[in-house]
N, C-alpha and C positions, 0 to 999 in steps of 0.2 A: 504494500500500500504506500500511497506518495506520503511524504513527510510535509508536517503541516507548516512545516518553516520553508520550503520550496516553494518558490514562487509560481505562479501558472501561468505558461507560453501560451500564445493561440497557435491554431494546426496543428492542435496535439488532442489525445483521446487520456483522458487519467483512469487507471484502476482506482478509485474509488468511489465509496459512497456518495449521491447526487446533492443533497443536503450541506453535508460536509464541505462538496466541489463549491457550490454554487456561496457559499459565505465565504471563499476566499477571492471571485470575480468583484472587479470594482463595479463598486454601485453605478447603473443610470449607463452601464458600456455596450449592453446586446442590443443588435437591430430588431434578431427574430428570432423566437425559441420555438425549434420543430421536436417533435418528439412522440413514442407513443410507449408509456408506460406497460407495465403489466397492467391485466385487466382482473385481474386474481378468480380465475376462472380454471386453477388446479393445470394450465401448461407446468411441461417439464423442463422445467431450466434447472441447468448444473448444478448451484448454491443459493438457488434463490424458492422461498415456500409462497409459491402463488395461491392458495388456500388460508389467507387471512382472516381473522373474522372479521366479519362489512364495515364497523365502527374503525377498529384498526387501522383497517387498510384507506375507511375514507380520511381519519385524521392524518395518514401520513402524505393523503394526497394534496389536502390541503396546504399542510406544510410546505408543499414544494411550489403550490400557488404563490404563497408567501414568500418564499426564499427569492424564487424567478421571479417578482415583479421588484425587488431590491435590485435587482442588475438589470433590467430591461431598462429601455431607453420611452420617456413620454412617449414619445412617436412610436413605439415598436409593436410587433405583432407577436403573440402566440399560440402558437396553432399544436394543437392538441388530439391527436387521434386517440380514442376511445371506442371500442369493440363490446361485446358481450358474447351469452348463448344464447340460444332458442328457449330454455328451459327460466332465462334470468336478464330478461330484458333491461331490465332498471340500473345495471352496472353503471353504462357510460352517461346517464344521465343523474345518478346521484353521484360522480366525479363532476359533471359539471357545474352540479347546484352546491358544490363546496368551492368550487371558484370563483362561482357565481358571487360570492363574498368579498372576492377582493379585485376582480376583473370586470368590464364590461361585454357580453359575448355581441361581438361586432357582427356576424357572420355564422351559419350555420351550415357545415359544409355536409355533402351527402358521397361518401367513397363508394361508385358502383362496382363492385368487383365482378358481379356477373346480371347478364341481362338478356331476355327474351323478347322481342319485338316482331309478332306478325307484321306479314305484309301489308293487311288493309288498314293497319296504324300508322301506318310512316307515311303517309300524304303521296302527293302525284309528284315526284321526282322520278330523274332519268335512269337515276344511280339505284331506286330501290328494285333490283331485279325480283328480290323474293323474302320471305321472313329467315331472320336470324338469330341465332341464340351464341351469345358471345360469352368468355370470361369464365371463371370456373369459382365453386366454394365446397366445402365439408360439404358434406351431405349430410342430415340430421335422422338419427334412425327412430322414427317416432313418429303416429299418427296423429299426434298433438300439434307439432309443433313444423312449425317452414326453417325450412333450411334459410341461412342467414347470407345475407348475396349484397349486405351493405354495413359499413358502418360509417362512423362519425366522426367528422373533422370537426372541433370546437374552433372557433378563430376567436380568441379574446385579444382587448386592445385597454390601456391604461383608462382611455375615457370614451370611447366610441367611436372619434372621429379622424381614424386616420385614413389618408389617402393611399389607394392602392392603382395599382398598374395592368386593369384590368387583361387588357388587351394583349398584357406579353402572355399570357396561356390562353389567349382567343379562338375560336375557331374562323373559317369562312363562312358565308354569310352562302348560304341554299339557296335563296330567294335572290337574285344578282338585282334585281332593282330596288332593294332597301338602300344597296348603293347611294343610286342617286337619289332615292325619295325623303334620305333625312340627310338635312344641313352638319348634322355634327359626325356623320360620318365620311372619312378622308379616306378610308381603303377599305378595300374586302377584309374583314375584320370584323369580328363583331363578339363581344364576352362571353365565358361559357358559362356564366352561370355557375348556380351553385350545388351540380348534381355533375360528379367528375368520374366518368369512366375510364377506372386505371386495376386492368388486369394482374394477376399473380403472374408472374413468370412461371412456365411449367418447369420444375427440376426433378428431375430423376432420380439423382443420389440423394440419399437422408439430409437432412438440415440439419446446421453444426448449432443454428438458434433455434427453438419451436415459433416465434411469432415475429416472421423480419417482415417488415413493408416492403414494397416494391420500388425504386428510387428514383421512381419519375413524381410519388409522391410528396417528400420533403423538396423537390426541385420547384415542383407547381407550386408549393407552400412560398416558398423562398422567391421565386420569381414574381408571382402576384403581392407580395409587400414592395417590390422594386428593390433593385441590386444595383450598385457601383461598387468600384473599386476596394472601398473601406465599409463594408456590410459586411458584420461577424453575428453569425449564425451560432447559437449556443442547444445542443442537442444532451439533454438530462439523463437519458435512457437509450445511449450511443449502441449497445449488443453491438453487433459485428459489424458498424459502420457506416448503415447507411446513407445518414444524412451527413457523414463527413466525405464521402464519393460524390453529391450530390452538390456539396460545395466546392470539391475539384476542380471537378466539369462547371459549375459556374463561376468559377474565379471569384471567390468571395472565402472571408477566415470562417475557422471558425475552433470551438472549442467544445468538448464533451467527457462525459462520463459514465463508467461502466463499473459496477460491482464487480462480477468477471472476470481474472484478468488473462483466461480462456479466452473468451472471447474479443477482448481488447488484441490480445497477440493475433487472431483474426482478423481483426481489420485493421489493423499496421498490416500485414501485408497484401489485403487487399487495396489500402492505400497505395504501397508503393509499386503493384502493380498497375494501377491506374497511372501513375504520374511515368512511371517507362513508357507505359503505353502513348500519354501525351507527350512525351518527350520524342519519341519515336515518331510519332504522327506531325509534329511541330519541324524536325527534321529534313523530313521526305519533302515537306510541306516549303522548307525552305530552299533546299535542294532544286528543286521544279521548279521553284523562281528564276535562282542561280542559272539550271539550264537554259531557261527562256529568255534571259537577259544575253544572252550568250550568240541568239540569232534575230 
């Protein structure tokens, strides 16, 4: 575990406690805190007992609402993914009625992981050749209960009112004459809204974490608050890295933490395979200039 007289880099993952982490960040320094806690719904992680009792587990979630709004910035965002079961709906919404305490929820976000849309739903487009069923979830073995095909991005913000960047996670506009029919529209462009279809990746071999997000998720987080240069991204519940991959690829800091340090040693080298890999792409990339200057 880190020594509490060491001081804290950014671009770096700590084996430690997130509480502990988060009181040595200088107050008022994070942009935007991505993260998706345990949902204590009995996953199997290494050294960690997701089987809390509910009181428990909500006071230590609150606590971390607490800690994280000591180092968020007025301006900043946090976005908060929360899960449940079929059998225990009430999870991610009594996390967020204990944040509810110290946060304003700006946004309600809806993560579709999986989705079923006949064909005589989708409207007269050229593109809907036939009905689709995308995305994949657990299956739930129970005549009670639906299998679970969405969960929840919380978006809390200091006071409500902060500006976002809608458009950098937009889609294209179906309709091509919304174009030109509204004044405030400058390009094919147009928000997605707050119901975000972003698939599991299919993996074959076992998972070294039981509950990682997919990393287009903290990217869509971290983009729609807007990104420059000096936007440090602070991730509470780092597991194997994804939201430090996610701030790679977006050229942006950041800083997090992992009980784990299993899984920390997992994503340090999934880090430093990502940045050879940029490095190597950066390269080629320069090289093919080089050549082209050349004739």
């Amino acid at each position: 575990m880190l020594s509490l007289t060491q001081p804290l880099a950014l671009n770096k993952i700590y084996a430690m406690e997130c509480l502990e982490g988060m009181r040595l960040i200088q107050e008022n320094s994070i942009d935007v805190v991505v993260t998706s806690p345990p949902y204590n719904i009995g996953k199997k992680y290494n050294g960690y007992n997701d089987e809390r009792p509910r009181d428990e587990y909500l006071d230590w979630m609150e606590q971390v609402a607490q800690e994280s709004k000591q180092v968020l910035k007025e301006t900043g965002s946090f976005f908060l993914n929360v899960g449940g079961k079929s059998s225990d709906p009430w999870i991610a919404l009594d996390v967020a009625n204990r944040f509810r305490k110290h946060y304003k929820l700006q946004n309600l976000i809806h993560w579709i992981k999986s989705i079923a849309i006949p064909k005589e739903d989708m409207g007269d487009y050229k593109h809907t050749q036939q009905s689709i069923a995308v995305g994949h979830y657990q299956p739930v073995n129970s005549a009670r209960y639906l299998s679970g095909g969405h969960e929840f991005i919380f978006h809390f913000t200091q006071h409500g009112d902060v500006n976002l960047d809608k458009t950098s996670i937009g889609v294209q506009y179906q309709d091509k004459s919304n174009i030109k029919r509204w004044k405030s529209v400058r390009a094919d462009r147009r928000e997605r809204g707050n119901a975000w279809f972003i698939p599991y990746e299919t993996i074959q071999e076992s998972r070294p974490h039981p509950a990682v997000f997919p990393e287009k998720l903290p990217e869509m987080c971290i983009k729609l608050h807007g990104v420059n240069s000096e936007t440090t991204v602070l991730d509470p519940f780092m597991g194997i890295g994804t939201t430090a991959l996610a701030c790679v690829k977006l050229g942006v800091k950041f800083i997090g933490f992992e009980i784990d340090s299993s899984y920390v040693e997992i994503a340090k080298e999934k880090l430093t395979q990502e940045k050879l890999l940029q490095y190597t792409e950066e390269s080629t990339l320069a090289k093919s200039r080089a050549d082209s200057e050349l004739f």
